[in-house]
N, C-alpha and C positions, 0 to 999 in steps of 0.2 A: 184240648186244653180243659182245664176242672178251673172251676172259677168257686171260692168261698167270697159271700157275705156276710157278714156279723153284723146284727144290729147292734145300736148302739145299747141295749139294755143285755145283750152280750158282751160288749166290752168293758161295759160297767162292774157285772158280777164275775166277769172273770180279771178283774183287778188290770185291767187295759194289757189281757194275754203273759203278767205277772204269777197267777194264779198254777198251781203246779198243773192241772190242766190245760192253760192257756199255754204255757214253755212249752209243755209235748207238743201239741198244735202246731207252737210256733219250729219246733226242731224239722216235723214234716215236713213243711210248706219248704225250709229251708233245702232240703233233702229230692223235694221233686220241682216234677214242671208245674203245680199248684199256684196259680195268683190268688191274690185278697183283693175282690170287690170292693171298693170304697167309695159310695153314691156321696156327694160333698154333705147330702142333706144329716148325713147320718155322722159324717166327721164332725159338724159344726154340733150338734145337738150332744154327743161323745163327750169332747171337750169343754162345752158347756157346763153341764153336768157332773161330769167328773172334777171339772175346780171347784164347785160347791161341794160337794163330797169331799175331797180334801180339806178343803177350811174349813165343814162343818168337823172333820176328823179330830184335826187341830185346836180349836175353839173345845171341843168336848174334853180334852185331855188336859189343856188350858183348866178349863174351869175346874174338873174336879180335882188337879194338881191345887188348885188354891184352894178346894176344901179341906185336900188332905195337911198342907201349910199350915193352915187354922188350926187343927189337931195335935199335930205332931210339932209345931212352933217354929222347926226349922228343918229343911229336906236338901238333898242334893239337887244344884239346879237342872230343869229341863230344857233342851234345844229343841226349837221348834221350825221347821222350815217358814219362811216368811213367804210375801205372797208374790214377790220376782223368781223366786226357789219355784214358788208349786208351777207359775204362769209358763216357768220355762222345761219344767217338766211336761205342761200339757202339750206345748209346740213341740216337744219330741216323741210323743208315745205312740204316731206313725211310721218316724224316721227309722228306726232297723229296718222295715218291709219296705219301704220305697221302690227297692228294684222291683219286688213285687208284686205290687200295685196295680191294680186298672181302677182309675179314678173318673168318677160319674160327675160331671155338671150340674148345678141342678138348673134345668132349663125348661122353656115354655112347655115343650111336648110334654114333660112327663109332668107337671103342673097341670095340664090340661086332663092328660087322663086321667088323675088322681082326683083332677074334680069332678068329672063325668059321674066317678063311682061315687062320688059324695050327693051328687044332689039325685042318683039312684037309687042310693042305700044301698047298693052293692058290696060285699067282700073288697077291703079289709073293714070296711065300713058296718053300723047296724043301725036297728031301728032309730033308736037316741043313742047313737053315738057315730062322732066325726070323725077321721083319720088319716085327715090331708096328707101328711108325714107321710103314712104307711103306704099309700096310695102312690105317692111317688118311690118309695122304696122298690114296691111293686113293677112301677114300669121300667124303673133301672135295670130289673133283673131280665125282664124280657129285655133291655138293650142288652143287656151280657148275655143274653142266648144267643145272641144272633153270632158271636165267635167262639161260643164253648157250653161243655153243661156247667150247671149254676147249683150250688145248694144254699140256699138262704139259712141261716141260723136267726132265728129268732122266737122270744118268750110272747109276745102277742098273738093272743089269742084270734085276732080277729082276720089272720089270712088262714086260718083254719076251720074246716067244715065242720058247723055247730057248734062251732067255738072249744072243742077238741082237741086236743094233740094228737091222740090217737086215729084221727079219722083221717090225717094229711089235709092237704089243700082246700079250702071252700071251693065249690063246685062255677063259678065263672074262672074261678083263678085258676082252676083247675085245665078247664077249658084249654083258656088264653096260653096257658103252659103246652098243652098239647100241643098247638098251632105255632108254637114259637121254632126253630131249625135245630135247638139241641134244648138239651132236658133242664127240668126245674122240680131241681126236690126242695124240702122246708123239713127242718129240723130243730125241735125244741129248747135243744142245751148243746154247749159244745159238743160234751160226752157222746153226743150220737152220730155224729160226725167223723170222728176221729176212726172208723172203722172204713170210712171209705178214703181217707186222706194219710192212712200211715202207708210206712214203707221202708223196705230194707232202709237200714244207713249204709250198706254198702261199704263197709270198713273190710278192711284185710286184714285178716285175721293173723297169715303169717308176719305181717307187720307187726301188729298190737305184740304178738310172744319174743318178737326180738329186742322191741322197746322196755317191755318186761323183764326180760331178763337183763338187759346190760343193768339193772338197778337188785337183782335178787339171787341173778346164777352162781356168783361168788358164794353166795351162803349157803344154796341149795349142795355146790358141791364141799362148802365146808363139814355143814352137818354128816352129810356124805361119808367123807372118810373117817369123821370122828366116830362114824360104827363101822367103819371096814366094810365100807359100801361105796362100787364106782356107778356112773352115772350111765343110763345105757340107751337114751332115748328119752321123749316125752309121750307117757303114755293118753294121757285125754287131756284138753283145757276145756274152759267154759267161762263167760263174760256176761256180765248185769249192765244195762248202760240205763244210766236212770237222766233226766232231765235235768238244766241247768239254767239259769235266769239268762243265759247266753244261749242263744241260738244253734252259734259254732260250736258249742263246746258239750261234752257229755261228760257224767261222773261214771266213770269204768269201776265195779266191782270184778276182778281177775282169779282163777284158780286152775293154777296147774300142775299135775300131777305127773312124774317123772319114774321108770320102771328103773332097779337098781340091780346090781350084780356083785354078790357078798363076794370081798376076797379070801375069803375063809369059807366055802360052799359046804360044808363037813357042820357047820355052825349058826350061821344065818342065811336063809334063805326069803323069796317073796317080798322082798323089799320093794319099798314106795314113799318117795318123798312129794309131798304137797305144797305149794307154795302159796300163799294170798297175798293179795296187795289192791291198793285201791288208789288213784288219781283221777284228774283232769282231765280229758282228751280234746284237743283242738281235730273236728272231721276233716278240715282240710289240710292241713300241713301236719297234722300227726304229731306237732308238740304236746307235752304233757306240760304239765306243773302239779303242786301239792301233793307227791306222790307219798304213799303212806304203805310199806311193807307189815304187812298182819303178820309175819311170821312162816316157817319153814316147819314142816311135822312128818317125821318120819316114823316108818311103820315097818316090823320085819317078823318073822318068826325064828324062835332062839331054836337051838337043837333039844330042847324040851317037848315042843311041839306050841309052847306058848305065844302069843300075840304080845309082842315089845313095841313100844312107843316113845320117842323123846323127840321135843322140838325148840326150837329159838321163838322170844316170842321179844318183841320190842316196845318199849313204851313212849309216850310222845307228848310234850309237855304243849295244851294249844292254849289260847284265849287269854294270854296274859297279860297286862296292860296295868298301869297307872292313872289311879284317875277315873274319868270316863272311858269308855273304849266305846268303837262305834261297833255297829252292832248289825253283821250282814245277815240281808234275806238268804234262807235256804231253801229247796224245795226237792219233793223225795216221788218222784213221778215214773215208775218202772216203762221204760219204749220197749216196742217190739225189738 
């Protein structure tokens, strides 16, 4: 078993795993046997934190909305989340990973070690400076070695030898790691992490083309005959799956290209029709939604010897609204 911990000054900059970084992170985890470390010391101080960052967000946009009022005399009003909205946003931005969770106590033992290294000066510790917190972060992780390896994600400087990123581990913690029953790496940013926690999606491929097609095959064999071209097979696809504020859910970039057989051979020959399209994909039950057809483009050679081209291409009216309209996060995160 791989055990991730995120400090909390990781889940802060990556927008509490919101972050297009954070989604990918979060689609792995979903995808394998990967739990999320979560020492209580680090949830309470997360949340903490994160509702001041919120309401200082609010408050900031607040005020310079009233300077720009003063200028401009009158503006369209702004909605602002109140502070029952943020408070109940904070007591959710564990709840998606719950199942996969391994949640730390914070309790005497690791209170005690964490002060050991304090009145030592030891790592995460230094000269003039204290770091009870980190101290107990620390021994949580060793509790989480004891049933899997562990990688620590965090921006503190001070579990790192000579206060380095590059150097790994200070040299007790280093130690302590060795001695512990499975491995303890430490990791600066998510970004560096994410090379040991992705992994297939594991999607079926012949699925995705048959899903595909009940929504494009119609046109692919339209365009088809409208140049006296039957359909003779699928000669390659190829699939982009980019990241999505959902977990479950992937944005599929699709393309697949179809070998054709001119019924006029004497005339066109080398025929190729391509198909694009882009939705939704739900990983577990293979629903779609917001499905989006880019268009059909077909390709032949005339009995001149030249390269012919015509295709369907379709337009698609989005974002229309009265009013205000609310206005959804996006994110553009390329997965393996």
């Amino acid at each position: 078993m791989k055990i991730v911990v995120l400090d909390s000054n990781i889940w802060l900059s990556e927008l509490a795993l919101m972050s297009p970084l954070g989604c990918a992170f979060s689609h792995y985890i979903v995808v394998s046997d990967i739990k999320i470390g979560l020492p209580e010391i680090i949830e309470l101080e997360t949340k903490f934190n994160l509702r001041k960052q919120l309401i200082d967000y609010r408050e900031n946009i607040r005020k310079n909305y009233n300077r720009m009022l003063a200028i401009f005399g009158q503006m369209k009003e702004i909605v602002m989340p109140e502070d029952e909205v943020i408070d109940k946003k904070i007591e959710d931005i564990f709840n998606f990973h719950k199942d996969r969770l391994i949640w730390i106590p914070f309790d005497l033992e690791g209170a005690k070690s964490s002060f050991d290294k304090v009145i030592r000066k030891l790592p995460p510790n230094g000269e003039q400076n204290q770091q009870f917190k980190d101290g107990v972060i620390w021994a949580n992780c060793l509790k989480l070695a004891e049933i899997g390896d562990v990688g620590l994600v965090t921006e503190d400087k001070g579990f790192y030898k000579n206060r380095e990123y590059t150097k790994g581990l200070a040299p007790n913690l280093l130690q302590e790691a060795r001695n512990a029953p499975h491995s303890i790496m430490v990791f600066s940013e998510l970004a560096l992490i994410i090379d040991q926690v992705k992994s297939d999606l594991g999607l079926d491929k012949q699925k995705l083309i048959e899903i595909i097609e009940k929504n494009t095959y119609p046109k692919v064999l339209e365009i088809s005959n409208r140049k006296d071209f039957e359909v003779i097979g699928i000669a390659s696809s190829s699939f982009e799956f980019y990241a999505t504020i959902n977990p479950l859910e992937v944005s599929v970039k699709s393309n697949i290209n179809y070998n054709l057989e001119s019924k006029q051979p004497n005339k066109n020959t080398n025929g190729t029709v391509e198909s694009k399209a882009e939705f939704i994909l739900n990983t577990n039950n293979y629903q779609i939604r917001n499905f989006i057809n880019h268009g059909e483009f077909i390709y032949w050679i005339d009995e001149n010897g030249d390269t012919k081209q015509n295709n369907n291409i379709y337009c698609y009216a989005s974002g229309l609204a009265f009013g205000h309209r609310t206005v959804e996060h996006h994110i553009s995160y390329r997965l393996e």
